[in-house]
C-alpha positions as a Markdown table, in Angstrom:
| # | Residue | x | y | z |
|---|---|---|---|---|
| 1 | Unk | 142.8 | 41.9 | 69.1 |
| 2 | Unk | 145.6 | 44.0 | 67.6 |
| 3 | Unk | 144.1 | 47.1 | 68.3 |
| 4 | Unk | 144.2 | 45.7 | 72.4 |
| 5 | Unk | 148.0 | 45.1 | 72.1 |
| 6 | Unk | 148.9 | 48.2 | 70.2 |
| 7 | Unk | 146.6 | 50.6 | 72.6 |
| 8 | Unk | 146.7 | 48.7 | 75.4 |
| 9 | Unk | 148.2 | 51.4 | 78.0 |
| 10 | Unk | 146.1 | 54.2 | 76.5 |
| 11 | Unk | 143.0 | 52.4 | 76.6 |
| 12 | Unk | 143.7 | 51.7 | 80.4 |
| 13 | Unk | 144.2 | 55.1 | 80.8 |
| 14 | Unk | 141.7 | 56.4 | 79.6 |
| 15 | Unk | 139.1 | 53.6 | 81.4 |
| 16 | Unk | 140.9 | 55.1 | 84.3 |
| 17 | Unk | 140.0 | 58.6 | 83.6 |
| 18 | Unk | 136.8 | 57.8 | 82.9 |
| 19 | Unk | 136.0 | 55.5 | 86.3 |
| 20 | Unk | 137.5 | 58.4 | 88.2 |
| 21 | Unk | 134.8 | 60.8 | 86.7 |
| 22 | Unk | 131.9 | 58.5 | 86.8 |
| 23 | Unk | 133.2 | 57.7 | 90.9 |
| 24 | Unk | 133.1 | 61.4 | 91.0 |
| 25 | Unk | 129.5 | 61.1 | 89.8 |
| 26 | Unk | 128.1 | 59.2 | 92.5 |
| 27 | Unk | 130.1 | 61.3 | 95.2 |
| 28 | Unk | 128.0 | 64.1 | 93.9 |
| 29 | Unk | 124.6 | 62.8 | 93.4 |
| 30 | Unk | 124.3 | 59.1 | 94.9 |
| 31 | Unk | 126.3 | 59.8 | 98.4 |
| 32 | Unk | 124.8 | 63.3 | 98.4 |
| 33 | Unk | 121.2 | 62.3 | 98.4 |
| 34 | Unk | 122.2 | 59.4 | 101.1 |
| 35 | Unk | 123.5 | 61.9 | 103.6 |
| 36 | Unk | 120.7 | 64.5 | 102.3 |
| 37 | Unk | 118.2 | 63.6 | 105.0 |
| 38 | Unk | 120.8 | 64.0 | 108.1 |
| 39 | Unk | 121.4 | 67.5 | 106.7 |
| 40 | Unk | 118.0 | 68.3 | 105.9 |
| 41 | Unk | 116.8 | 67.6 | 109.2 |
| 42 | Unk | 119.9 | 69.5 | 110.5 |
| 43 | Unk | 120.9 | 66.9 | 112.7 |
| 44 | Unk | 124.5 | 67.4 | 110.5 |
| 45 | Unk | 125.9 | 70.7 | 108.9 |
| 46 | Unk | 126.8 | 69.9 | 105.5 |
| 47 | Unk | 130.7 | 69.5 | 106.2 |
| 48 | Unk | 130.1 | 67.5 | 109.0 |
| 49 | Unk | 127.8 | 65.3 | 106.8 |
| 50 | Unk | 131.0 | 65.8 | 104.1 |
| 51 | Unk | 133.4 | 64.7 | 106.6 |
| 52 | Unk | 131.1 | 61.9 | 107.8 |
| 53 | Unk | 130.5 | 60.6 | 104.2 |
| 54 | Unk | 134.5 | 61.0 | 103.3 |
| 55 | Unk | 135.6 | 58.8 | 106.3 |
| 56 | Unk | 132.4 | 56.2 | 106.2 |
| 57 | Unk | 132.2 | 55.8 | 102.1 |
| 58 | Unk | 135.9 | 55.4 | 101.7 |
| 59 | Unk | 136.1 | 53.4 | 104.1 |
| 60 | Unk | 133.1 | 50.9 | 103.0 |
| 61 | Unk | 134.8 | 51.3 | 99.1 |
| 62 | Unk | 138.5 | 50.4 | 100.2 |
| 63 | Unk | 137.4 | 47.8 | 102.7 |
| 64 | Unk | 134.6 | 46.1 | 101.7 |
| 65 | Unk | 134.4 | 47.2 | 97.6 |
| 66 | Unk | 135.8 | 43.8 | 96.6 |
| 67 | Unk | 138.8 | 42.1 | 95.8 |
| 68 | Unk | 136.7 | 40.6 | 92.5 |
| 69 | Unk | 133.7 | 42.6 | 90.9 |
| 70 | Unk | 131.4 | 40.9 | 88.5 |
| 71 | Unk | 132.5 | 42.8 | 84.8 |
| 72 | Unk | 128.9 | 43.6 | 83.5 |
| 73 | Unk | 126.7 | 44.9 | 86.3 |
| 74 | Unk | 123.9 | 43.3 | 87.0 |
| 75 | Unk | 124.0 | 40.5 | 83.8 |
| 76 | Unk | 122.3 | 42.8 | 81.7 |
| 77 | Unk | 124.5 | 42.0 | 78.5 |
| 78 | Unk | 125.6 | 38.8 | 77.1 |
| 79 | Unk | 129.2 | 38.6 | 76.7 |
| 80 | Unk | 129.3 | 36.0 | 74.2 |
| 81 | Unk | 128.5 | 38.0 | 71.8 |
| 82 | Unk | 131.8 | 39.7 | 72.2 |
| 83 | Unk | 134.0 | 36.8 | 72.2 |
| 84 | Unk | 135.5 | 37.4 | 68.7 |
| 85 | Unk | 135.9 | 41.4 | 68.9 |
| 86 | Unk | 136.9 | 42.2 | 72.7 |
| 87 | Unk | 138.0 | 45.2 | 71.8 |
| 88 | Unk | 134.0 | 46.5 | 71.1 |
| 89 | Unk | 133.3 | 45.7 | 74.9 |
| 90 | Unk | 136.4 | 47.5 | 75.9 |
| 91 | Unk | 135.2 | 50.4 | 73.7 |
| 92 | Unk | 131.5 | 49.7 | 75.3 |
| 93 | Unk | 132.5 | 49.8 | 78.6 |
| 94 | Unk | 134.6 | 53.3 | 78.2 |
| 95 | Unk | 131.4 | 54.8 | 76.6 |
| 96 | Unk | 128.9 | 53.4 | 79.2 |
| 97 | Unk | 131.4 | 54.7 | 81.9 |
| 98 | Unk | 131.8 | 58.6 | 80.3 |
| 99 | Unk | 128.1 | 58.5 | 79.3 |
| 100 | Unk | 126.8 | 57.7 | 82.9 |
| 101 | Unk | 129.1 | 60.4 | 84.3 |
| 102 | Unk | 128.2 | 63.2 | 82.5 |
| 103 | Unk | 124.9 | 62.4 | 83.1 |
| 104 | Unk | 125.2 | 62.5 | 86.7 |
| 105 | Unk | 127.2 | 65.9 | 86.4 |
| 106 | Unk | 124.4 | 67.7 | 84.5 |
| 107 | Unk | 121.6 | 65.9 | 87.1 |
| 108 | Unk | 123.6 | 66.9 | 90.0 |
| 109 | Unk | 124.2 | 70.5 | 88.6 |
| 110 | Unk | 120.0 | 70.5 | 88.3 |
| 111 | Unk | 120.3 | 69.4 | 92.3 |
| 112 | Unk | 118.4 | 66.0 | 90.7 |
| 113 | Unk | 118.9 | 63.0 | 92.9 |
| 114 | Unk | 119.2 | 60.6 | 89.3 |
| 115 | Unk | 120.3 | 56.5 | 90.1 |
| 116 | Unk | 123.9 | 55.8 | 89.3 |
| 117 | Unk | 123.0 | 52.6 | 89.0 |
| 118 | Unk | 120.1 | 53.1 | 85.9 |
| 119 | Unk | 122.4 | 55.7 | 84.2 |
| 120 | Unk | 125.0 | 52.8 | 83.8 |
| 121 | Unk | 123.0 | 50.4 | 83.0 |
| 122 | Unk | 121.1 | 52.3 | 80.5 |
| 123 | Unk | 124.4 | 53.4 | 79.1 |
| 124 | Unk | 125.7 | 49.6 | 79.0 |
| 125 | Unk | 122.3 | 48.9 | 77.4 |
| 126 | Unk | 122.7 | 51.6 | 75.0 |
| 127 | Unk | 126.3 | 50.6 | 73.4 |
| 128 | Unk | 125.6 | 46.9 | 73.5 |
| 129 | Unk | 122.3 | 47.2 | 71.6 |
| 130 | Unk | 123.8 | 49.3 | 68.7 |
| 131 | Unk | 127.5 | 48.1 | 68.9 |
| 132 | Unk | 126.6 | 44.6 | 68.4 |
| 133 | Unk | 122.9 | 43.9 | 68.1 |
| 134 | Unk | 120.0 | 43.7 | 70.4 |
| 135 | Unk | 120.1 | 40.3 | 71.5 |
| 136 | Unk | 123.5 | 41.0 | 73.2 |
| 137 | Unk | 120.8 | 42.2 | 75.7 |
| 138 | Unk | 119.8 | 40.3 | 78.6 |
| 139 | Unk | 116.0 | 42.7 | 78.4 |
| 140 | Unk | 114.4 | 40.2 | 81.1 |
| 141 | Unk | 116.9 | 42.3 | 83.6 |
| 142 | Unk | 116.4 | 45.5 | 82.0 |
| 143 | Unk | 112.8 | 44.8 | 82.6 |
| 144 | Unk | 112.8 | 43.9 | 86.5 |
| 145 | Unk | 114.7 | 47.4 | 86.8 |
| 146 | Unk | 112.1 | 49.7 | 85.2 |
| 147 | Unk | 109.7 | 47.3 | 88.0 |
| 148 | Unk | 111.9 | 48.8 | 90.3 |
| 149 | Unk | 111.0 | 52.1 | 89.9 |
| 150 | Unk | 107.2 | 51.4 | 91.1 |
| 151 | Unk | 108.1 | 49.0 | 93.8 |
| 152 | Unk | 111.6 | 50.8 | 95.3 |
| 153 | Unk | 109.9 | 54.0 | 96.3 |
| 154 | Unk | 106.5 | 52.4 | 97.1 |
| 155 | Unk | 108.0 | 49.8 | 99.3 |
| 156 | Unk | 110.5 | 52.4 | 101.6 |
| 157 | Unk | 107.5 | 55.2 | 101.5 |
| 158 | Unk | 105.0 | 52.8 | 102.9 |
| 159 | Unk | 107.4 | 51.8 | 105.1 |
| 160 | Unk | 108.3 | 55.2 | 106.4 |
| 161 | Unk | 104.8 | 56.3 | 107.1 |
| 162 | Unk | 104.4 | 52.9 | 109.1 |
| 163 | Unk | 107.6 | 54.1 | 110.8 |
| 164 | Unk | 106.6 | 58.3 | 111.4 |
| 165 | Unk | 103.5 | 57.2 | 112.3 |
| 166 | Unk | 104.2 | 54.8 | 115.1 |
| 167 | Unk | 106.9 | 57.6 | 116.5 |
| 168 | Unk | 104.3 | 59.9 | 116.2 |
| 169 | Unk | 101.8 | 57.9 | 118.3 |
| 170 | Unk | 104.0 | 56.2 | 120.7 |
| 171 | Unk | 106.1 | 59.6 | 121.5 |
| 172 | Unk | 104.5 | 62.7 | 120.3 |
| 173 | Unk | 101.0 | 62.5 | 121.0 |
| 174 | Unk | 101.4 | 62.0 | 124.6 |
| 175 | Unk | 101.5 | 64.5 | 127.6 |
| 176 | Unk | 105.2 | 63.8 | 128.5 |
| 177 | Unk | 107.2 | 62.9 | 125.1 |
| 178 | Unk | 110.7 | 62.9 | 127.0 |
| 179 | Unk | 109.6 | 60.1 | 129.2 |
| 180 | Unk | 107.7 | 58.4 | 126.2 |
| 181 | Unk | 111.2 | 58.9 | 124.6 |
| 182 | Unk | 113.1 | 57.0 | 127.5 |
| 183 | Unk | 110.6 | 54.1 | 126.7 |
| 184 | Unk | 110.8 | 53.7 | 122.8 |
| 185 | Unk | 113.5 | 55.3 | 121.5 |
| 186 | Unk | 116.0 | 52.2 | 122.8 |
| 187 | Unk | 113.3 | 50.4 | 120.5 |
| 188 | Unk | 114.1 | 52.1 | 117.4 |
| 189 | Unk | 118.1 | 52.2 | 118.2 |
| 190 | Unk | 117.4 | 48.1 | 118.3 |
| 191 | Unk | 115.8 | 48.2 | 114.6 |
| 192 | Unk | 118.2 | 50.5 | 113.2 |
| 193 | Unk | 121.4 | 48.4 | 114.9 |
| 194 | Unk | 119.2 | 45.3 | 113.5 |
| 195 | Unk | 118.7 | 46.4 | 110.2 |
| 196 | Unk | 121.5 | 48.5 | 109.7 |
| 197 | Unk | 123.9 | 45.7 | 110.3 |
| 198 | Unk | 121.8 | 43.6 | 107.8 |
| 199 | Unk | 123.0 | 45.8 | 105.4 |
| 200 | Unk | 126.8 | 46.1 | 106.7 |
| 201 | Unk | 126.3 | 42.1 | 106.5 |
| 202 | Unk | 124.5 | 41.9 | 103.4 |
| 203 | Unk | 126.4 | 44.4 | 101.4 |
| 204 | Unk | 129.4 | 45.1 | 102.6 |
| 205 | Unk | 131.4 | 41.8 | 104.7 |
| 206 | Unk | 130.8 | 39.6 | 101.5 |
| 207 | Unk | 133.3 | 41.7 | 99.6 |
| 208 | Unk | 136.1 | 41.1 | 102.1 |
| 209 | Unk | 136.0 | 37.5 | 101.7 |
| 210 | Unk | 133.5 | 36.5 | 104.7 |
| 211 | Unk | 130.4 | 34.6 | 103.3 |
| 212 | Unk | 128.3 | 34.3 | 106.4 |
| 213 | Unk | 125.4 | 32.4 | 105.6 |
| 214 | Unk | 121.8 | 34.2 | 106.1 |
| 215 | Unk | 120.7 | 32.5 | 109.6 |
| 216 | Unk | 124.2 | 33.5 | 110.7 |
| 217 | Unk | 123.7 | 37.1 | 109.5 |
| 218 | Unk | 120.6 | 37.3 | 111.4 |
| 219 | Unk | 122.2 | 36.0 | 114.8 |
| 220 | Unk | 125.1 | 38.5 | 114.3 |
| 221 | Unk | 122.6 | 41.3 | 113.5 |
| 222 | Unk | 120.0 | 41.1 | 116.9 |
| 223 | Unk | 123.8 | 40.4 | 118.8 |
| 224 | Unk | 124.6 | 44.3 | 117.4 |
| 225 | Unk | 121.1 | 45.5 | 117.7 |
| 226 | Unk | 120.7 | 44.5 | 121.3 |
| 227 | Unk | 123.9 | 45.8 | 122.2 |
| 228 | Unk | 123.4 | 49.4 | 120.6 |
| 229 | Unk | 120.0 | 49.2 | 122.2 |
| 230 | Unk | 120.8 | 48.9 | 125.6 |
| 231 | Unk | 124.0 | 51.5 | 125.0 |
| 232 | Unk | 121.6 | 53.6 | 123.8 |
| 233 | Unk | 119.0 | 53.5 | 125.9 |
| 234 | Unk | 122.3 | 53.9 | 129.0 |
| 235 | Unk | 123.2 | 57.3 | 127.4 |
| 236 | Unk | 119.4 | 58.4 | 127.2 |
| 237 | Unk | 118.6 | 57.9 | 131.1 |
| 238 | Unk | 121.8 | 60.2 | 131.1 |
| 239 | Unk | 120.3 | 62.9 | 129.7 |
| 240 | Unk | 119.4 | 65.4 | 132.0 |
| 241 | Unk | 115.8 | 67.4 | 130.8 |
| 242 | Unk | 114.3 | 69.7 | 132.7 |
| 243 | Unk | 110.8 | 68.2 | 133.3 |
| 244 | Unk | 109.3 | 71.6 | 134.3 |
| 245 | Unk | 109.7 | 73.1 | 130.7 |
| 246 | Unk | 107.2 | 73.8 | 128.1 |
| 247 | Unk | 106.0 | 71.2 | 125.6 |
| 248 | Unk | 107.8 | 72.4 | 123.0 |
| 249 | Unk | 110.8 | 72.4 | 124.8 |
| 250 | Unk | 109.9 | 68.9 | 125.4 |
| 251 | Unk | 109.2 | 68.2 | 121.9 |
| 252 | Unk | 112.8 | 69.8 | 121.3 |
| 253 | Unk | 114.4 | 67.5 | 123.6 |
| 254 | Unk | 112.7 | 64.6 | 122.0 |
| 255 | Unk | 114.3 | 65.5 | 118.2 |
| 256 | Unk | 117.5 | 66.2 | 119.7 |
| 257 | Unk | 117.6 | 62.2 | 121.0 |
| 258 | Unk | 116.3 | 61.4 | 117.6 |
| 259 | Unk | 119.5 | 63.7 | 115.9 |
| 260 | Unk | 121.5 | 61.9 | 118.4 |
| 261 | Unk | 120.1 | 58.5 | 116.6 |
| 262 | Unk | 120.7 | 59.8 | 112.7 |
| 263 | Unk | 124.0 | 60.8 | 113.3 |
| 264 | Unk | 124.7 | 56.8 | 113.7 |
| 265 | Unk | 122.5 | 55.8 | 110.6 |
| 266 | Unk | 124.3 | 58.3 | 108.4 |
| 267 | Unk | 127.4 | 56.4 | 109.4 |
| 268 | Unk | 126.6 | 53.2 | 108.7 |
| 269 | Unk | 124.4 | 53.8 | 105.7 |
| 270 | Unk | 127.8 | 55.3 | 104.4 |
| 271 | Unk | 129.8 | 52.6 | 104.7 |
| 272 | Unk | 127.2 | 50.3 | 103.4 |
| 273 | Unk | 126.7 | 52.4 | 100.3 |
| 274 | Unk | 130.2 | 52.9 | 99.6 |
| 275 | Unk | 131.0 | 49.3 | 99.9 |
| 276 | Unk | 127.6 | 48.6 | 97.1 |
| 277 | Unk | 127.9 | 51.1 | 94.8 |
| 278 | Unk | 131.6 | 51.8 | 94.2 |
| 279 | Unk | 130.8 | 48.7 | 91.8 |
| 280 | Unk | 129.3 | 51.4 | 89.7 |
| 281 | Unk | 132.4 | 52.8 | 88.9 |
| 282 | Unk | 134.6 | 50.0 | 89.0 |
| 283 | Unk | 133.0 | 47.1 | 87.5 |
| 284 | Unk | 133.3 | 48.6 | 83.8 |
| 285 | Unk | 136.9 | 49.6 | 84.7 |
| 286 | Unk | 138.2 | 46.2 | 85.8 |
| 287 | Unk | 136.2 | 44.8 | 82.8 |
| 288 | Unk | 138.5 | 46.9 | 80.7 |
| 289 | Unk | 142.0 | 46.5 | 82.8 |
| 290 | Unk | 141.1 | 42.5 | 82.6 |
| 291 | Unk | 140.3 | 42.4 | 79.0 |
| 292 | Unk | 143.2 | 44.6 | 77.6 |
| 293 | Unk | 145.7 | 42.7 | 80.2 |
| 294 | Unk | 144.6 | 39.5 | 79.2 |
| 295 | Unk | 144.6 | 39.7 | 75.1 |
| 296 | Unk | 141.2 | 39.8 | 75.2 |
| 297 | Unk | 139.9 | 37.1 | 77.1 |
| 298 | Unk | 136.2 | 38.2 | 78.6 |
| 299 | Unk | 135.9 | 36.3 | 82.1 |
| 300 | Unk | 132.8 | 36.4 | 84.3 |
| 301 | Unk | 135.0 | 38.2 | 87.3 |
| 302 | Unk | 137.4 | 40.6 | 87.3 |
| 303 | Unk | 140.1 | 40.5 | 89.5 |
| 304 | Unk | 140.6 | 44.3 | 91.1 |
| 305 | Unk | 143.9 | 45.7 | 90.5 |
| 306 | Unk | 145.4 | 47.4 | 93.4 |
| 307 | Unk | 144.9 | 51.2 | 92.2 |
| 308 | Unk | 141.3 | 50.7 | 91.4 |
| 309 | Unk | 139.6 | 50.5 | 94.3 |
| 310 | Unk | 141.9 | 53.7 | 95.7 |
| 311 | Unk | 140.2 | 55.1 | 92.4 |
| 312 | Unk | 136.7 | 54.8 | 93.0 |
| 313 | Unk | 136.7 | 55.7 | 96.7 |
| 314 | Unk | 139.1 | 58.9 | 96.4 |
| 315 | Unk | 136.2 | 59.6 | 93.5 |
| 316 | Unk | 133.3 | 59.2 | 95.5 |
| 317 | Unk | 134.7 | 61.5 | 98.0 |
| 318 | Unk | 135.8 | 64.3 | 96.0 |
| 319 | Unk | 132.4 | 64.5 | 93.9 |
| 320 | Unk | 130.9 | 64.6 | 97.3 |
| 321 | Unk | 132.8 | 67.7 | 98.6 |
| 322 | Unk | 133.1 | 69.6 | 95.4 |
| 323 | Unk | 129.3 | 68.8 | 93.4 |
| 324 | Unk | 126.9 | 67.4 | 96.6 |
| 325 | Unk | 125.3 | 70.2 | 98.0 |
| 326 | Unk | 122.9 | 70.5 | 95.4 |
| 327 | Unk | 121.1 | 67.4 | 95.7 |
| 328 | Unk | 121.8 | 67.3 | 99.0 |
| 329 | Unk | 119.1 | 70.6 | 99.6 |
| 330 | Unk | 116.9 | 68.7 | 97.1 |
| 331 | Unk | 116.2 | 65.7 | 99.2 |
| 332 | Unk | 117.0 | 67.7 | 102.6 |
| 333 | Unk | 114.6 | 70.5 | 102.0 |
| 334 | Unk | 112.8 | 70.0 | 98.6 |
| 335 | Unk | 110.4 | 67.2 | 98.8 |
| 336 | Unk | 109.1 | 67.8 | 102.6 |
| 337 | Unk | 110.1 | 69.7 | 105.9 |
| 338 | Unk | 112.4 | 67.8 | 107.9 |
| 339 | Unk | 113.2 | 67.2 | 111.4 |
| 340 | Unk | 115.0 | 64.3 | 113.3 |
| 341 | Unk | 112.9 | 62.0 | 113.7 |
| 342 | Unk | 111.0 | 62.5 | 110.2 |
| 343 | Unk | 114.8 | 62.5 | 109.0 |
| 344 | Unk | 115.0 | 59.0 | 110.7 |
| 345 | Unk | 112.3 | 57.2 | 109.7 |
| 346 | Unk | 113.3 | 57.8 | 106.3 |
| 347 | Unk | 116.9 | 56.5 | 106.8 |
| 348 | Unk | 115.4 | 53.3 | 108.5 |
| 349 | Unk | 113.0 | 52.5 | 105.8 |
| 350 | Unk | 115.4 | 52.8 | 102.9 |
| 351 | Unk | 117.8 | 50.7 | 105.2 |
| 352 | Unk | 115.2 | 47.9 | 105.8 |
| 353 | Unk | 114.1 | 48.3 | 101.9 |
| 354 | Unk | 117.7 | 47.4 | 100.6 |
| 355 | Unk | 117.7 | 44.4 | 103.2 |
| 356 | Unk | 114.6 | 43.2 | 101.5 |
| 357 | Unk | 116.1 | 44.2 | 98.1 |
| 358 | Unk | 118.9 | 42.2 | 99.2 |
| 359 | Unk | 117.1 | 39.0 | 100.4 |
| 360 | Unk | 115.0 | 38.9 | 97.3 |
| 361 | Unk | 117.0 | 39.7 | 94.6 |
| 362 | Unk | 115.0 | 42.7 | 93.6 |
| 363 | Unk | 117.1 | 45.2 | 91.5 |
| 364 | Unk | 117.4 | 48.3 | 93.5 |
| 365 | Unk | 118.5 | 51.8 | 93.5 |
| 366 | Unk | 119.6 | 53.8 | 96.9 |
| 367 | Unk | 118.2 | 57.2 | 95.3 |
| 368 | Unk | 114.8 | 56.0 | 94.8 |
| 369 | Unk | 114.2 | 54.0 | 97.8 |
| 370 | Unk | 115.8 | 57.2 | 99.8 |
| 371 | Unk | 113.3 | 59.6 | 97.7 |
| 372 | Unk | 110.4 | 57.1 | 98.3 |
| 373 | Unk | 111.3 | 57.3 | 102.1 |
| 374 | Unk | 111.0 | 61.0 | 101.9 |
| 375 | Unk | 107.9 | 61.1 | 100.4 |
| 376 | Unk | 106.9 | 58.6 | 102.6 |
| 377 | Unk | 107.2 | 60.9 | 105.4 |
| 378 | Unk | 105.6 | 63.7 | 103.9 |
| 379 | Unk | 102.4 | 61.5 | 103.0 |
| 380 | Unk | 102.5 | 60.8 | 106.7 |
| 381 | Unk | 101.8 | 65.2 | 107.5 |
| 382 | Unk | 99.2 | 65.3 | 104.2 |
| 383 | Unk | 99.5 | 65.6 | 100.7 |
| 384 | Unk | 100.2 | 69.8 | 101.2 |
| 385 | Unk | 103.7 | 69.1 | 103.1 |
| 386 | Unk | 104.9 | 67.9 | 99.7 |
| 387 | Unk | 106.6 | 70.1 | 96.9 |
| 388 | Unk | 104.9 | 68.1 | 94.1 |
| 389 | Unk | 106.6 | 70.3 | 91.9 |
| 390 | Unk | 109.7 | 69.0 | 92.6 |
| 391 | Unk | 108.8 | 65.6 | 93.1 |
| 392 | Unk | 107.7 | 66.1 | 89.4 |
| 393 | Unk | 111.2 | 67.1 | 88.2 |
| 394 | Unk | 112.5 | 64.1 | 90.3 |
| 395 | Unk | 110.3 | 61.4 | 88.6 |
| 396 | Unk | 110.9 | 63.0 | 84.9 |
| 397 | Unk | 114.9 | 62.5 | 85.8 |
| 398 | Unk | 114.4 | 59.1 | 86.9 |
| 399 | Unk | 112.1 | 58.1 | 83.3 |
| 400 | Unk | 114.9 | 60.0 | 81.5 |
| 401 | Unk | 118.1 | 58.6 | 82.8 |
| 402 | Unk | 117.9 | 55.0 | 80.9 |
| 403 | Unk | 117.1 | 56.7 | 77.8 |
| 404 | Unk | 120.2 | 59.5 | 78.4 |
| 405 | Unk | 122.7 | 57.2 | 79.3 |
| 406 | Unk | 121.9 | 54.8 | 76.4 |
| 407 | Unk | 122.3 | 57.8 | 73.8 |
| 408 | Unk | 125.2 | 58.9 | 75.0 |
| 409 | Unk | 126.8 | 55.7 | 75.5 |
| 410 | Unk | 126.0 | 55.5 | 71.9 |
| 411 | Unk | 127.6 | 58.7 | 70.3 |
| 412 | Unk | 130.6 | 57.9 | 72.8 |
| 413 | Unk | 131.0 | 54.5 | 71.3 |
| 414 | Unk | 130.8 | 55.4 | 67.7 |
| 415 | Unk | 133.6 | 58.0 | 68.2 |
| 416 | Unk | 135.8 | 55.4 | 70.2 |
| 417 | Unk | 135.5 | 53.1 | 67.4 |
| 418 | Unk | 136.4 | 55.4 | 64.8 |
| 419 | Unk | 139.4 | 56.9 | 66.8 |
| 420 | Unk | 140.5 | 53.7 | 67.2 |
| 421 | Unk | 139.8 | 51.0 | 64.3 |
């Protein structure tokens, strides 16, 4: 307790430090494989996808990051077991934070799309089972995670095959895909507003204080969904295609609607992701703000002091910009060839994946349902339009991460301690 009082301002400064790395972190690998399939597909460039993600992920951090943030992600430790030496959890959650970012800065140097949300927890797991024993684990939680690396990308690849495929069949196949285009594509534009706002709903409104109950959410959601249906399908008829072209002009027109389409995914998959995982970043740091500011009383909640959230999102964007075209080529051009409308079905599957994440409580990470989407779509074409060799790298980062994060969490704790006691 004395050591909190004494150190009290550096220790908040240097939690500080730290979130604003780890926020960096996810700007470069998390948000950079979330806007990877726009690029990839080239319906963005990469600093329109930059500028997108700057105004959209800010936006969903500041606005809708939370005014309280639970302080240990996910229940994954016990705090009890702190009660009597609060300043080993402030010391934990420093080391989780520093360990998880450097992670992500050597995975995102490698251009490997890693979870931000494993290499925390597997750094918060890592300090709390060697700083104070293993049953200050909760490893019931840390067991539905490493479930979540089967399910996640099984769920959002089977569902983007479903997705290709129907596109494929319903558009594509036909003699006059522009017309088939007029007919469908309002379809898809009612799915993405449907689920898209799910997630905004889900993820994001909760934060700002507005609890709308699930029936509610659903009302709201096919409200916005019809809306952006018929909008869309009013700017379509619009469109002015030469019917007299070739087919692959045709087929050109088609991916251009379907460009037209990602460009508002990317958006809102921004916002809900910045307004989800800036947690990432903040929760360990408003654990350490409310522990040091409070002598050392460990509450469930955190309240969110008004430079934190500022923190995270000025992070997320900056790691972005600087570090994010690395893993940005990885998921854009690595795993598969993408176009538009491949590019799309794999934004609307990981979308409707974290709304069934969300209803059911699954623990979930955006990188692997976005990867599983990808692969999803390059199933769709035949096991050849795959790079297994980089889906290989991509699977060895994911089974690595916990284990990373929980070592260095571990060497960063143990010099803490001994800088400090």
């Amino acid at each position: 307790m004395e050591i909190l009082t004494s150190y009290s301002t550096i220790l908040i400064i240097l939690a500080a430090g730290v979130g604003f790395f780890m926020a960096w972190g996810i700007g470069a690998n998390d948000v950079a494989n979330a806007m990877g399939t726009s690029v990839g597909s080239k319906a963005l460039t990469i600093k329109q996808a930059i500028i997108i993600a700057m105004i959209f992920e800010f936006a969903g951090a500041y606005l809708a990051g939370g005014e309280v943030t639970s302080t240990i992600r996910k229940g994954i430790i016990d705090s009890s077991y702190f009660v009597d030496s609060p300043e080993l959890l402030v010391f934990g959650m420093i080391s989780a934070l520093l360990a998880a970012a450097t992670w992500l800065l050597v995975a995102s140097a490698l251009g490997w799309p890693v979870s931000t949300t494993h290499s925390i927890v597997g750094a918060i797991v890592g300090f709390a089972a060697v700083g104070v024993g293993v049953d200050a684990v909760v490893w019931s939680k840390v067991g539905g995670i490493v479930g979540s690396w089967i399910v996640t990308p099984l769920l959002s690849g089977f569902l983007a095959f479903i997705i290709f495929n129907s596109a494929q069949k319903l558009i594509f196949d036909h003699n006059d895909p522009v017309k088939q285009a007029r007919r469908w594509v309002p379809l898809y534009m009612f799915l993405a507003g449907f689920v898209l706002s799910l997630v905004t709903i889900k993820k994001g409104l909760k934060h700002v204080g507005l609890h709308i109950g699930t029936a509610e959410g659903f009302y709201y959601a096919i409200g916005v969904s019809v809306l952006v249906a018929i909008i869309g399908k009013i700017f379509i008829n619009r469109i002015q295609f030469d019917e007299t072209a070739d087919k692959s002009t045709h087929y050109a027109n088609v991916e251009k609607i379907f460009a037209t389409l990602m460009i508002v995914t990317a958006c809102a998959m921004a916002f809900a992701h910045g307004s989800n995982d800036v947690a990432n970043a903040i929760g360990p740091l408003a654990a350490v703000v409310s522990i040091v500011t409070n002598e050392g009383e460990i509450g469930s909640k955190a309240a969110l002091v008004w430079w934190i959230l500022p923190l995270g999102g000025i992070g997320i964007v900056l790691g972005l910009a600087i570090f994010g075209r690395r893993v940005m080529a990885t998921i854009g051009h690595g795993i598969t060839h993408l176009t538009p409308s491949r590019g799309f079905a794999a934004e609307l599957a990981a979308a409707s994946t974290v709304v069934i994440a969300s209803g059911t409580g699954l623990p979930i990470s955006t990188t692997q349902t976005l990867v599983g989407a990808v692969l999803g779509v390059g199933m769709a074409r035949g096991i050849a339009a795959i790079n297994l060799g980089v889906v290989r790298n991509i699977v060895i980062s994911w089974v690595i991460t916990l284990p990373i994060g929980a070592g260095l969490a571990i060497i960063f704790f143990w010099i803490l301690k001994a800088i400090f006691t």
